[in-house]
C-alpha positions in Angstrom: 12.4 5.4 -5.8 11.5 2.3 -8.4 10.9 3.8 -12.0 9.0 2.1 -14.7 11.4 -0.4 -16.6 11.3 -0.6 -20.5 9.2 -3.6 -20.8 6.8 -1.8 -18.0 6.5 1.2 -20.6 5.0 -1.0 -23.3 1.5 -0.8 -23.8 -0.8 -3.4 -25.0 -3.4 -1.7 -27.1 -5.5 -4.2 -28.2 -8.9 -4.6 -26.4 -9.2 -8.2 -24.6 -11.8 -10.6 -25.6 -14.3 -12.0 -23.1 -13.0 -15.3 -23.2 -9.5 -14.3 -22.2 -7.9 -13.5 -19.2 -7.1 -9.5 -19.2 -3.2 -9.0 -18.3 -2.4 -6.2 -17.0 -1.2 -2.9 -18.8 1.6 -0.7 -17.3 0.7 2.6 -17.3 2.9 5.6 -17.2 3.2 8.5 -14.2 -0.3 9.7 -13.1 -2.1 8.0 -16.0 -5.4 6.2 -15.8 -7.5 7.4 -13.4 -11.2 6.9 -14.8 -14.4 6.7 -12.6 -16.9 7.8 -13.4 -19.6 9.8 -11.4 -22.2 7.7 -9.6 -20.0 4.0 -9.8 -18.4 2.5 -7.1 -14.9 1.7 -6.1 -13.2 -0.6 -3.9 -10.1 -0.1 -2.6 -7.6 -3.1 -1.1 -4.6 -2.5 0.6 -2.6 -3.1 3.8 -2.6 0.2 6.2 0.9 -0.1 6.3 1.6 1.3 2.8 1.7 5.2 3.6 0.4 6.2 -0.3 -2.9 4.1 0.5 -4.7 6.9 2.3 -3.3 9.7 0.8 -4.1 8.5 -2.5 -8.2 8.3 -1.5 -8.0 12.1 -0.2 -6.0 13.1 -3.0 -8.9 11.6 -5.4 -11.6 13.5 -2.7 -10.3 16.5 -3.3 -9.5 16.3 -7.1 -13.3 15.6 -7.5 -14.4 17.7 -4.9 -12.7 20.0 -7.2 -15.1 19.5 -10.3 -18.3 19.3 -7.7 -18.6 16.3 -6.3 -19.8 16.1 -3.1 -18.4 13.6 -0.2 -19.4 11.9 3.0 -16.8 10.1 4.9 -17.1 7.5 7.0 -13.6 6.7 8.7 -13.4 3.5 10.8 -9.3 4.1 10.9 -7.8 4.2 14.0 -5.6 6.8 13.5 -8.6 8.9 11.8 -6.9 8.9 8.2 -9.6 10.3 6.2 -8.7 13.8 8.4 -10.0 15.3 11.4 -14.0 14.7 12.0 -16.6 16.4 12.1 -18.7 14.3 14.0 -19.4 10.7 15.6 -21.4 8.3 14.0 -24.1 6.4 15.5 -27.6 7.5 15.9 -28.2 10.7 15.0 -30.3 13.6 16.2 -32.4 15.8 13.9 -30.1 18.2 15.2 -27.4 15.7 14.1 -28.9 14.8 10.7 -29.5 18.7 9.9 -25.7 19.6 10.9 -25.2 16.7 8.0 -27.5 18.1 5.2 -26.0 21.7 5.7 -21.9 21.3 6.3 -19.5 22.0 3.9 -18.4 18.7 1.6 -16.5 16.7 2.5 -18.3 16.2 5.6 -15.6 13.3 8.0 -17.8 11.3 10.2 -15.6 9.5 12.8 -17.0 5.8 13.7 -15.0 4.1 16.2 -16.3 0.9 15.8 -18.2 -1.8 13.2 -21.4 -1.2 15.0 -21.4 2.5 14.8 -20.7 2.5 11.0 -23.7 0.3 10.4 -25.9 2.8 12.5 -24.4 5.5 10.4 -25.1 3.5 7.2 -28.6 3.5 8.4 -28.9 7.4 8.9 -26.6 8.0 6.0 -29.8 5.5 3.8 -32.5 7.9 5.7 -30.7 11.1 4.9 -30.6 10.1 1.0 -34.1 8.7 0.9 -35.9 11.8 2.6 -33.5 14.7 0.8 -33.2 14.4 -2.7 -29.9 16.9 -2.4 -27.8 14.7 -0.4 -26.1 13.0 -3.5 -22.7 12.9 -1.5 -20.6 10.0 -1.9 -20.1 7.5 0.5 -16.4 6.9 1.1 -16.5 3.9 4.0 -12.6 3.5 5.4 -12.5 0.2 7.4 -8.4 1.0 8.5 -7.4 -1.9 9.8 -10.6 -3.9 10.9 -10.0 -7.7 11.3 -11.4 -10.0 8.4 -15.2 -9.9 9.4 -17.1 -13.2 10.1 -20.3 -14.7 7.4 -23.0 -12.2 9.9 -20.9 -9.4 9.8 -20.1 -8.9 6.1 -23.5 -9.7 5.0 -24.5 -6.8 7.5 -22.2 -4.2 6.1 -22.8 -5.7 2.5 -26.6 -5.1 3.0 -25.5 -1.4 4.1 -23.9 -0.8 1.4 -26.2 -2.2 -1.1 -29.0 0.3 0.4 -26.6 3.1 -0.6 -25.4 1.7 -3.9 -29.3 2.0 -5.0 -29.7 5.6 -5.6 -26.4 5.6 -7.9 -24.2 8.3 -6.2 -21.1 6.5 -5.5 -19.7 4.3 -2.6 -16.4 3.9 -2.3 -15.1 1.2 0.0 -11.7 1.5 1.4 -10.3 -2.0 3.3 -7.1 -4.2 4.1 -9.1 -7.3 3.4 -11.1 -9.1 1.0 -12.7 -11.1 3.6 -14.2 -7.7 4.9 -16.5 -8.0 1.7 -18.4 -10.9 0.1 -16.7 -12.0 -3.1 -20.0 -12.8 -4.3 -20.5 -9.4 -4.0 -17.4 -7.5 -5.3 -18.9 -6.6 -9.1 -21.2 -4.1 -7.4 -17.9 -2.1 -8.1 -17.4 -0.6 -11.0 -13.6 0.1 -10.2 -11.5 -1.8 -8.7 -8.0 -0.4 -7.1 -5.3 -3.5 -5.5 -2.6 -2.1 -4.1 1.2 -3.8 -3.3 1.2 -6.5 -0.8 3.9 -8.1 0.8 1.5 -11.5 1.4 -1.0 -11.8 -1.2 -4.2 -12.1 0.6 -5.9 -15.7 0.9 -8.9 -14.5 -1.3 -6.9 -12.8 -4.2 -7.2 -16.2 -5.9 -10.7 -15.9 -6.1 -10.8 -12.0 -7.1 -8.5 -12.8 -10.2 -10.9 -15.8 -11.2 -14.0 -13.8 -10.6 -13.1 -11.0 -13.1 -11.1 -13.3 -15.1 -7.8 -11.5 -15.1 -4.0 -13.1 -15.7 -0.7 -12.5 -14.4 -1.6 -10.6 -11.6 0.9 -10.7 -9.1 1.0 -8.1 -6.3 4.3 -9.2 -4.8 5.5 -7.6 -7.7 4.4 -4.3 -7.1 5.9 -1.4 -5.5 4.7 0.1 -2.8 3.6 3.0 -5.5 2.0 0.8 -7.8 -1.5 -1.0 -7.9 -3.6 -2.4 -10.3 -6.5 -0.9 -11.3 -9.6 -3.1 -12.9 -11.8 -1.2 -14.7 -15.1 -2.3 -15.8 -18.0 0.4 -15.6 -18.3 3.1 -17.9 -15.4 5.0 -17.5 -13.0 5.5 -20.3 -10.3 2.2 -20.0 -13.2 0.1 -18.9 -12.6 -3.8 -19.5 -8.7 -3.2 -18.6 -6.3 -4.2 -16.0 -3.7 -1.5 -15.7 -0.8 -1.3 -13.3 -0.3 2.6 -12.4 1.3 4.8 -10.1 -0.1 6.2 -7.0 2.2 8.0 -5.1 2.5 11.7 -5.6 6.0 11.7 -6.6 7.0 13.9 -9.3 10.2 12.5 -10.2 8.9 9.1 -11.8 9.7 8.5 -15.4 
């Protein structure tokens, strides 16, 4: 188990200025979760690192816990968001009633690209018709292949549909190129987990948001840095933070 090293624990306290880069702060166990209800948050990581997943439900059900309501879209092939409770797609009214009138978090399984998109459609109908349905949208792509210029813009413009009424989307992907980087500060909070080979487009992220010495071949598997910039308490920092569920870090 890796453990925080002396210079880790040392916290810069001073708030960055615009013009420079933020570096990251090392936070200590469990420290520096802060979203706030109704942003979004995107989520980056390969599926092979086993505290990816489990970190989302783990943050489902804390905020399930203060009443928050969830709607899951899982694209993962091994269904990691839990077992369904339906298939995406079209829906029925049957379908879309089932929907309005389950128990939060509601899992909807959507085997492939297109069937997520259909759902994002009855997901933007459900929202727009029933005032009530202020679930948030928690999209797990699993390990979906980067997708070309037609696809992105189509899940992008899915997306955005949902981002307008302000309850939440949470996007949860191995790649950047699943999302345009044009796009990317439609997130309020931004979570980057270890990687082994940097992606090709973490370049671009870090010059976007103007952050330094970010370097995620320097993480461990139970670290990831977390780029805050909504309203949530932290906001206009770059921390590095534990997100395992190990209780033995120091």
């Amino acid at each position: 188990m890796a453990r925080f090293s002396q210079k880790r624990r040392k916290v810069l306290n001073s708030v960055p200025r615009e013009d420079f880069p933020m570096t990251p702060v090392y936070g200590e166990p469990d420290l520096y979760y802060r979203h706030a209800k109704g942003e979004n948050l995107f989520v980056l990581g390969p599926e092979s690192n086993r505290h990816k997943s489990d970190w989302i439900r783990r943050q489902i059900q804390m905020f399930s816990s203060l009443g928050w309501r969830f709607l899951i879209l899982d694209l993962s092939p091994m269904s990691e968001m839990g077992a369904p409770h339906m298939l995406g797609g079209n829906w029925s009214n049957i379908e879309r009633h089932a929907v309005l009138n389950m128990t939060p978090p509601v899992i909807i399984r959507t085997p492939r690209l297109r069937d997520l998109l259909e759902t994002l459609d009855e997901v933007n109908i459900l929202k727009l018709e029933y005032p009530s349905m202020n679930h948030v949208t928690v999209v797990h792509l699993g390990n979906i292949r980067a997708l070309d210029k037609e696809e992105k813009g189509a899940l992008a413009g899915s997306l955005l549909k949902i981002q307008m009424y302000d309850h939440g989307v949470w996007l949860v992907t191995e790649h950047f190129q699943s999302y345009p980087m044009e796009d990317l500060d439609r997130f309020q909070t931004h979570v980057v987990l270890a990687q082994d080979e940097p992606d090709i487009e973490l370049p671009k992220w870090t010059k976007k948001f103007n952050l330094g010495n970010v370097d995620v071949t320097e993480l461990d598997d139970e670290e990831a840095y977390f780029l805050f910039r909504g309203k949530s308490e932290g906001a206009r920092h770059l921390y590095v933070c534990n997100i395992s569920n190990a209780r033995d870090w120091e």
